[in-house]
C-alpha positions as CSV (number, residue, x, y, z in Angstrom):
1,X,0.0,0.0,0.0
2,X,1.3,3.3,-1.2
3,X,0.3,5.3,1.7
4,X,0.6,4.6,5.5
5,X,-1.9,2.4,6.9
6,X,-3.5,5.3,8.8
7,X,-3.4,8.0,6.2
8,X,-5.1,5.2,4.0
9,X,-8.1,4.9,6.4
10,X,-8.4,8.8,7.2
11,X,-8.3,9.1,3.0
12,X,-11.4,6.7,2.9
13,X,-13.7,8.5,5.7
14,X,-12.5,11.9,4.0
15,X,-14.0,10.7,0.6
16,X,-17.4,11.0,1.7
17,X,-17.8,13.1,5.2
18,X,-18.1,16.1,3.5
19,X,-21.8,17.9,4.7
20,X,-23.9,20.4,3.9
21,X,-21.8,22.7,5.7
22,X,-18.7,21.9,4.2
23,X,-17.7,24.3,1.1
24,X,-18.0,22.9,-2.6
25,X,-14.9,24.0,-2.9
26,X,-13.2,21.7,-0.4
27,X,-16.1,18.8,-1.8
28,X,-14.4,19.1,-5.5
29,X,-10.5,19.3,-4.0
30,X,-10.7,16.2,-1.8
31,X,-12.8,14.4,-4.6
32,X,-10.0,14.9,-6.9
33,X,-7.3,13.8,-4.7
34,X,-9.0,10.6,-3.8
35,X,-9.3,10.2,-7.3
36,X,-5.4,10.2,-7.6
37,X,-4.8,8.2,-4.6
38,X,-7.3,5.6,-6.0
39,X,-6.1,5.3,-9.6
40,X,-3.6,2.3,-10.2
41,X,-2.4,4.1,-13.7
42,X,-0.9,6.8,-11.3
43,X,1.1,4.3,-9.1
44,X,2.6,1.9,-11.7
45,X,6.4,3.3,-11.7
46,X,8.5,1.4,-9.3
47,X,11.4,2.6,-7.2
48,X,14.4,1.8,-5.3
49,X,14.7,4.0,-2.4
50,X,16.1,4.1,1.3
51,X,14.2,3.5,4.4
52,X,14.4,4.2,8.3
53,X,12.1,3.0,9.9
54,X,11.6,2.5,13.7
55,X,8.3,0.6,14.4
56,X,6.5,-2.7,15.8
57,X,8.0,-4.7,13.1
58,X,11.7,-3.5,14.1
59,X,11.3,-4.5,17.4
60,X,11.9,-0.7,18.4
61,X,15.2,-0.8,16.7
62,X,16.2,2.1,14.1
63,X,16.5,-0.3,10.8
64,X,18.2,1.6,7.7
65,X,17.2,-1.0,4.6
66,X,17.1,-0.5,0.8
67,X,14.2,-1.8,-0.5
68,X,13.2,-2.5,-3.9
69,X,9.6,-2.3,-5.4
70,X,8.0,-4.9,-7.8
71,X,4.7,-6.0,-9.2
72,X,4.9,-8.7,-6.4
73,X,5.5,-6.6,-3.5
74,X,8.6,-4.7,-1.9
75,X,12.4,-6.7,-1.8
76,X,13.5,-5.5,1.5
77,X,17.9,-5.4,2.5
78,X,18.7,-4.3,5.8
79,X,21.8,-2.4,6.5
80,X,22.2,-0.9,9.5
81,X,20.6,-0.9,13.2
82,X,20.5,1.8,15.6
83,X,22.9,3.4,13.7
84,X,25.8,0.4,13.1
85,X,26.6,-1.4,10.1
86,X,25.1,-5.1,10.6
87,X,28.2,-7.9,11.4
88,X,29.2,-10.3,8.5
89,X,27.0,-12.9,10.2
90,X,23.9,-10.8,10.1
91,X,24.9,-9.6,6.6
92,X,25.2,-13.2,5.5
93,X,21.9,-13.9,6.8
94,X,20.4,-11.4,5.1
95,X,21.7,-12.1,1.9
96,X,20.6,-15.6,2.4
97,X,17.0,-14.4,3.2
98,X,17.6,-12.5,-0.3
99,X,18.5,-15.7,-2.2
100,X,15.7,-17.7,-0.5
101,X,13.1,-15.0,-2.3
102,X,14.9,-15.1,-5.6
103,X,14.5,-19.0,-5.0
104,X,10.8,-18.5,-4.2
105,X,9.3,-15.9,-5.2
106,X,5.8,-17.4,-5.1
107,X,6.0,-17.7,-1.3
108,X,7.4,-14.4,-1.1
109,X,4.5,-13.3,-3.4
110,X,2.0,-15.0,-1.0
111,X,3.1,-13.6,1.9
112,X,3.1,-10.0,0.4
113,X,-0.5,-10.5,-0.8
114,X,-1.6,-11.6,2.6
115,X,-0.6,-8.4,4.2
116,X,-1.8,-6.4,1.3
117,X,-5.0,-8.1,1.7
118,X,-5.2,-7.4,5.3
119,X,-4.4,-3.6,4.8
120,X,-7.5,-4.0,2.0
121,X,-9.6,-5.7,4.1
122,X,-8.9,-3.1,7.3
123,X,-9.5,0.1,5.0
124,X,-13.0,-1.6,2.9
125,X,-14.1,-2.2,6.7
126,X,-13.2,1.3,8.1
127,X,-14.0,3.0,5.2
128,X,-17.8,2.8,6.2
129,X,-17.6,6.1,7.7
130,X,-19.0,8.2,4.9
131,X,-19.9,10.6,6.8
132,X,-18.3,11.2,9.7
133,X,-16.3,14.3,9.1
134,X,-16.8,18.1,8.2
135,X,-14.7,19.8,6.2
136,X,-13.4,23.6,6.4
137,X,-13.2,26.0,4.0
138,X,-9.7,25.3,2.4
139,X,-7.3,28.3,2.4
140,X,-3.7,28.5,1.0
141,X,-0.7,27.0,3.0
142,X,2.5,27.8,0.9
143,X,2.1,25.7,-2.3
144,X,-0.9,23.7,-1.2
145,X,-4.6,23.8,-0.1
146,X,-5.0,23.1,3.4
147,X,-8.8,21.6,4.8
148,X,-9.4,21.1,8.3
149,X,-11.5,18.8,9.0
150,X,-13.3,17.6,12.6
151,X,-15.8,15.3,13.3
152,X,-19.5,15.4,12.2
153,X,-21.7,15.0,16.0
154,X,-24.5,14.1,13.6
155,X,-22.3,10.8,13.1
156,X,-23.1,7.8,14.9
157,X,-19.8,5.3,15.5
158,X,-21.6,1.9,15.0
159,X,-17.7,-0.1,15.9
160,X,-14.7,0.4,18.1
161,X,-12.7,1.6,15.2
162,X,-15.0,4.3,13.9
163,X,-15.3,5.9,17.6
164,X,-11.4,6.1,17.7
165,X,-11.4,7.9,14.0
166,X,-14.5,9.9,14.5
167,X,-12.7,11.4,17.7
168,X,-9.8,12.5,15.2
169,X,-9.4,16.3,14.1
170,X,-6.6,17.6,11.6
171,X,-5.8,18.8,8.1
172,X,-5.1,17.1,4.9
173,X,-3.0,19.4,2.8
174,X,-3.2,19.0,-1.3
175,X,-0.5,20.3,-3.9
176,X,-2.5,23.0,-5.0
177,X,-0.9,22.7,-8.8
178,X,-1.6,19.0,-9.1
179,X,-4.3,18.6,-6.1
180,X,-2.4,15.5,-5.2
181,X,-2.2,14.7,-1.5
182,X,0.8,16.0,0.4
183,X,0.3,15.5,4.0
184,X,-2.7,14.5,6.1
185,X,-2.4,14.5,9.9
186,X,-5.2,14.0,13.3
187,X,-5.2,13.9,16.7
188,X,-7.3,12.9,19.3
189,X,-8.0,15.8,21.5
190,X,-9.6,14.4,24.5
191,X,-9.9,10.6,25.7
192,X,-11.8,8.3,24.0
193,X,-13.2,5.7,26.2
194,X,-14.4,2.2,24.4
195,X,-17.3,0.3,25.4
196,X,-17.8,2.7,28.2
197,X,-13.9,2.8,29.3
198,X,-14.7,-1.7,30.0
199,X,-13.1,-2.0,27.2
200,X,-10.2,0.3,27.0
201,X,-9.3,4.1,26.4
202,X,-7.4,5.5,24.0
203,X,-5.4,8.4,25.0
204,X,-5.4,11.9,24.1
205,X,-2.6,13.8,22.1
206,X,-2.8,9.8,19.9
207,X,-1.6,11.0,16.5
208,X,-0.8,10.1,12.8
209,X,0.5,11.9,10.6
210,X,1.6,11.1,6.7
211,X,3.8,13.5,4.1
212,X,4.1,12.5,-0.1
213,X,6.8,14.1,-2.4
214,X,7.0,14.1,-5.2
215,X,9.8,11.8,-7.4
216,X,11.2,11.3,-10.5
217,X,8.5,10.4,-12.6
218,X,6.0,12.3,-11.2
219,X,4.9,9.7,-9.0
220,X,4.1,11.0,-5.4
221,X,5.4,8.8,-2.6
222,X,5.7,8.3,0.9
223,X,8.6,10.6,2.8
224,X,7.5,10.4,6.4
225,X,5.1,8.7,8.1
226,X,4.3,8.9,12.3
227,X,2.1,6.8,14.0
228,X,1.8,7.4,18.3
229,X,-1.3,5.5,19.4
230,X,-1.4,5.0,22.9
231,X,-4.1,4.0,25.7
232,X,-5.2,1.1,27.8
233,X,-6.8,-1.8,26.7
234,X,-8.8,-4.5,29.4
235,X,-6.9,-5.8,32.4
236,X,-4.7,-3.2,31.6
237,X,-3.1,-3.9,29.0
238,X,-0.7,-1.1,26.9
239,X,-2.6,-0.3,23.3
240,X,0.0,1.1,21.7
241,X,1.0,1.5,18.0
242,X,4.3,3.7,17.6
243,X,5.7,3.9,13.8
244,X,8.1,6.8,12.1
245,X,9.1,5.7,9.3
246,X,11.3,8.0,6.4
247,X,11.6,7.3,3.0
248,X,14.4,9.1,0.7
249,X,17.3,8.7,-1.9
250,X,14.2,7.5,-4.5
251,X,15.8,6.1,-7.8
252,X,13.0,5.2,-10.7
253,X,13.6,1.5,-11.9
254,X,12.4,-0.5,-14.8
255,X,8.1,-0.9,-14.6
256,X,8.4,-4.2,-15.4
257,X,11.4,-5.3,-12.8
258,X,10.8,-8.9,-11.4
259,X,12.1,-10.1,-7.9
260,X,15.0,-12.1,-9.3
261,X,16.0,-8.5,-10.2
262,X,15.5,-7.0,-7.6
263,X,17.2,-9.1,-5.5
264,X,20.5,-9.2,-7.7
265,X,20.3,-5.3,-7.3
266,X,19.9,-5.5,-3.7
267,X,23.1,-7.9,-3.5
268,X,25.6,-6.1,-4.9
C-alpha cells in the first residue's frame, strides 16, 4: 500500500464526510485527490529507495534498509541498526533471506498478498464512515490547499474503530498545482473511552500523521510517516502502535522489474 496504513483509512472517511456545511470547494479538491490516490495508472512506476524506519515490526530498533519495489510486493535489505553497520553474520543472513526469495518468489508473493490483503480488508471495513467528518473552507498554506477537518456530532460510531477515527481532528494538505495529496495528519484531543472505558481508552494527544513528495516520474510517494497510538486496553493492557518511518534517496527502476531482479540489485 502506497500510503501509510493510517493515512489510507483517514483518506477513505475523507472521501465522503463532506456535509452540507462543508464548502463545494473543499467537496471538489478532496474528490479529486481521492481520485489520484485511488487510480492504479498513477502508481505503476517502481522505485528503489532508502528506508528508516523504527516501528512494531523493528522491534523498536532504528532499521536503515534498501528496499526495492516490484509487481509482487517490496524486496527488502537491511543495512544498519541503531545506527551500526550489521556484522558479517547478520549480513550473510540477510543475503541468504535474499536468495531464498529469488528462490521462491511465489511464497514471497504469498506472503506480500496476505498483508496487502489485510491492509485491504482493514480500509473496505473502516471505510464505512461516509460521513463522519466536516470539512473547512480550504485556504492556502505555501504551495498547497489546506482543509481542516473535525468530526461530524451528527455521526453515529456503529464499531470500536470508527469511535477512535470519529474522535480525530486535523488537516489534509493538497498540492495545489496538481491537487495531489501531500500531508494529512489527526489527533485525538480528548480521551476516548471504548465500550464505556470496559473495554479500554485510548489516549489523548494519539496522533498520525503522513507526508508525499513528489519523485522522478512524477509519482508521489511516501517521505515520512508517524504513528503514536497509545491507551489502555482490558486488564490493563498497553494499546499502543508507535511507527516513524522515512523514505528518501528515490531512484525510478524499470516498470516491469521482477524479484530475481530486484534481489540481484539489492546484493551487490
Amino acid at each position: 500500500m502506497r500510503v501509510g496504513r493510517s493515512a489510507i483509512v483517514l483518506l477513505g472517511l475523507l472521501a465522503g464526510a463532506v456535509q452540507a456545511q462543508s464548502s463545494d470547494a473543499a467537496r471538489q479538491i478532496v474528490d479529486t485527490m481521492l481520485h489520484h490516490e485511488g487510480d492504479p495508472a498513477e502508481h505503476r512506476l517502481k522505485y528503489m529507495y532508502l528506508s528508516e524506519e523504527r516501528s512494531d515490526r523493528t522491534g523498536g530498533h532504528l532499521w536503515r534498509e534498501r528496499v526495492v519495489e516490484t509487481a509482487m510486493g517490496k524486496v527488502r535489505m537491511l543495512l544498519a541498526e541503531d545506527g551500526k553497520p550489521l556484522s558479517p553474520e547478520r549480513m550473510a543472513a540477510e543475503k541468504a533471506k535474499l536468495a531464498d526469495i529469488a528462490a521462491h518468489p511465489d511464497v514471497f508473493q504469498r506472503r506480500e498478498q496476505a498483508m496487502k490483503n489485510d491492509e485491504q480488508h482493514a480500509e473496505q471495513m473502516l471505510a464505512l464512515l461516509h460521513k463522519a467528518f466536516l470539512f473547512d473552507e480550504p485556504h492556502t498554506d505555501g504551495s498547497d490547499l489546506r482543509i481542516g477537518y473535525r468530526p461530524d456530532p451528527a455521526y453515529q460510531p456503529k464499531t470500536m474503530e470508527e469511535k477512535v477515527l470519529h474522535a480525530m481532528s486535523g488537516a489534509v494538505l493538497v498540492d495545489e498545482k496538481t491537487l495531489q495529496l501531500h500531508r494529512i495528519e489527526g489527533k485525538i484531543p480528548a480521551d476516548v473511552s471504548l465500550g464505556y472505558g470496559i473495554l479500554g481508552t485510548v489516549h489523548a494527544g494519539s496522533s498520525f500523521s503522513t507526508e508525499h513528495e513528489m519523485e522522478p516520474g512524477g509519482e508521489w510517494k511516501d517521505a515520512l510517516v508517524n504513528t503514536a497510538i497509545e491507551g489502555k486496553a482490558m486488564l490493563f493492557k498497553e494499546i499502543g502502535r508507535n511507527e516513524h518511518v522515512v523514505h528518501s534517496e528515490f531512484k525510478r527502476l524499470s516498470d516491469s522489474i521482477s524479484v530475481a531482479e530486484a534481489v540481484q540489485l539489492l546484493s551487490r
